[in-house]
N, C-alpha and C positions, 0 to 999 in steps of 0.2 A: 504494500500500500504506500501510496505519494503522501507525506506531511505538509502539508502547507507550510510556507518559510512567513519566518517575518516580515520580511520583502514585499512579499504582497499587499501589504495592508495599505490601504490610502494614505498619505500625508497628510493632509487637512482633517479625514474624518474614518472614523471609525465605526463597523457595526454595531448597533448598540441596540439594548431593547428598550420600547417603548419608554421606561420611568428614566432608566440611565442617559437617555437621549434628550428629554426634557431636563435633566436636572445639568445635560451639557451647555445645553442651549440659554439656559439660565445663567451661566457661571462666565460663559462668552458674553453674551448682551448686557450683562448687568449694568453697565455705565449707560446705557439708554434708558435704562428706567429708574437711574438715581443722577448721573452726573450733568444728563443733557434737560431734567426738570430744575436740577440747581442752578443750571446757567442760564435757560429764561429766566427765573428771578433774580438770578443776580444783574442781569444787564439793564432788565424793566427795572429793579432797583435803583443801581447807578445812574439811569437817566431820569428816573421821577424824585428821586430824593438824593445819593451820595453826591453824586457829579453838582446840583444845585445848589444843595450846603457848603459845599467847597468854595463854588464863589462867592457862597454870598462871605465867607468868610473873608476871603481874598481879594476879589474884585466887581464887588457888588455895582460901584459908580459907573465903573468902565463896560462893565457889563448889560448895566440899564441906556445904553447910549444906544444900543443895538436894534435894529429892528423887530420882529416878531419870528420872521423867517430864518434872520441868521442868527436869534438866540437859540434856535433850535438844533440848527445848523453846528454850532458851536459846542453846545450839546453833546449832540451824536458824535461829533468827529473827536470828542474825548473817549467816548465809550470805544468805538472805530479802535483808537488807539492801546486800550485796554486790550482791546481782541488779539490786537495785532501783537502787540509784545508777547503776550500771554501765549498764543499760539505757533509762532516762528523762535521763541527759545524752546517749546516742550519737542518741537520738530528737530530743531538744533540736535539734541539730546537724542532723537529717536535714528535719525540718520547715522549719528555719530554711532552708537551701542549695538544698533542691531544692524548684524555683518548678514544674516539669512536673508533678509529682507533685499539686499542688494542682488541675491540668487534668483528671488522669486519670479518676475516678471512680472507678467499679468496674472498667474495662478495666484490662488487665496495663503493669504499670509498674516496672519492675526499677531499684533502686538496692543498690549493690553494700555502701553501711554499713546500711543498713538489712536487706539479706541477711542479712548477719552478726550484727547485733543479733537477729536473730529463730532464729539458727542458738546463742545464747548463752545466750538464754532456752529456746530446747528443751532446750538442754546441763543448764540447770538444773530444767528440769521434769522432766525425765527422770531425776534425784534426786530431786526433794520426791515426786513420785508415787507413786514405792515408799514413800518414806519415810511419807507419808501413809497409806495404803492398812495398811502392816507395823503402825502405831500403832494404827489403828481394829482391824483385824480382829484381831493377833497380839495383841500388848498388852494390846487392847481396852480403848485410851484413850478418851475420848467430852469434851466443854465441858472444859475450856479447852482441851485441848490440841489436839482435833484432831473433827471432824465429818463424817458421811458427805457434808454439802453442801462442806464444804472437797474433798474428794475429789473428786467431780464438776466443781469447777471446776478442779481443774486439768485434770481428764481432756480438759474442753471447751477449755480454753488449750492443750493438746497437740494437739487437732482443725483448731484453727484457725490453730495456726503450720503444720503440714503441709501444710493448703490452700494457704497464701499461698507458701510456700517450692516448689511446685509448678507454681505457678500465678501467685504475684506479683500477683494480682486482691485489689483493694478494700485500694491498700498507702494512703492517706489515712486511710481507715476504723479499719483495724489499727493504724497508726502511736498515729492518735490516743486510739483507744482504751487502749493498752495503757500510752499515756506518761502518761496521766491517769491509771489504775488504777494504776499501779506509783506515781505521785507521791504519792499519798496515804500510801505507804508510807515514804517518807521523814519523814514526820512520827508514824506510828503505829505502827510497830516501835520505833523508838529510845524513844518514851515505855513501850510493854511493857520492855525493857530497862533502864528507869532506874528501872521503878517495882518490878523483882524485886528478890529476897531477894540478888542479886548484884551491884546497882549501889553 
């Protein structure tokens, strides 16, 4: 009789029965149903009260000089900021440690900070989207503050964190893209911020 080898077994996944299979599936997603609820509130947080208390702390005068649109403006692009740091140093990190992940491809490749980083950034797309979306249509803000192609992209950065937080497929791909696009933010928000009527 032929033994089955070790070999054979899937990489990603394993036969499992019914209860082991659920309690896999559980121990994988877990940051979807605690990390990605903590960081919509934290964002909604930091845009309705932390990010407001700060100036009123700091720059209350300069900041009442501002119009309606770009106090808002000003606003986000602190949160924006938040994101961005928050999410291109955990990537930093993810890049740097995990050497498999450089092997993977486009096969599923599950790393458990990188889970989370992508479950922080839903947290936060899941704000600006609305908020995007309320400014164009409700508002009917339009250059500078906000654009239907601004819309779209985040709509498309929500499509494609739910691919991979599903699926975990093309996490090299994603990593890099997203730690590249967000770094440029580190340099190009804080200069919109320094260059308003409230720096």
């Amino acid at each position: 009789l032929r033994h089955p080898t070790r070999s054979a077994a899937p990489q990603f996944a394993a036969v499992m029965t019914n209860s082991s299979a659920s309690s896999s599936v559980v121990n994988v997603h877990w940051p979807l149903y605690t990390v990605y609820p903590a960081a919509i509130v934290f964002f909604y947080c930091a845009y309705f009260l932390f990010i407001p208390l700060g100036i009123r702390l700091c720059c209350q005068k300069r900041f009442n000089v501002l119009t309606r649109l770009n106090k808002r403006c000003f606003i986000q692009n602190i949160n924006s900021c938040l994101h961005a740091f928050a999410i291109v140093s955990s990537l930093f990190i993810v890049l740097a440690g995990d050497h498999e992940m450089r092997d993977a491809g486009v096969a599923p490749h599950y790393n458990v900070l990188a889970y989370c980083e992508v479950c922080v950034s839903l947290g936060y797309m899941s704000f600006v989207l609305p908020w995007s979306l309320h400014m164009y249509f409700v508002l009917k803000a339009r250059r500078p503050y906000t654009s239907a192609t601004f819309c779209v992209h985040h709509a498309t950065v929500v499509v494609a964190e739910v691919v991979y937080l599903l699926t975990q497929t093309c996490a090299l791909h994603g990593a890099l893209t997203v730690a590249l696009m967000e770094f440029t933010n580190w340099f190009f928000l804080p200069l919109i911020l320094m260059t308003s009527q409230c720096s």
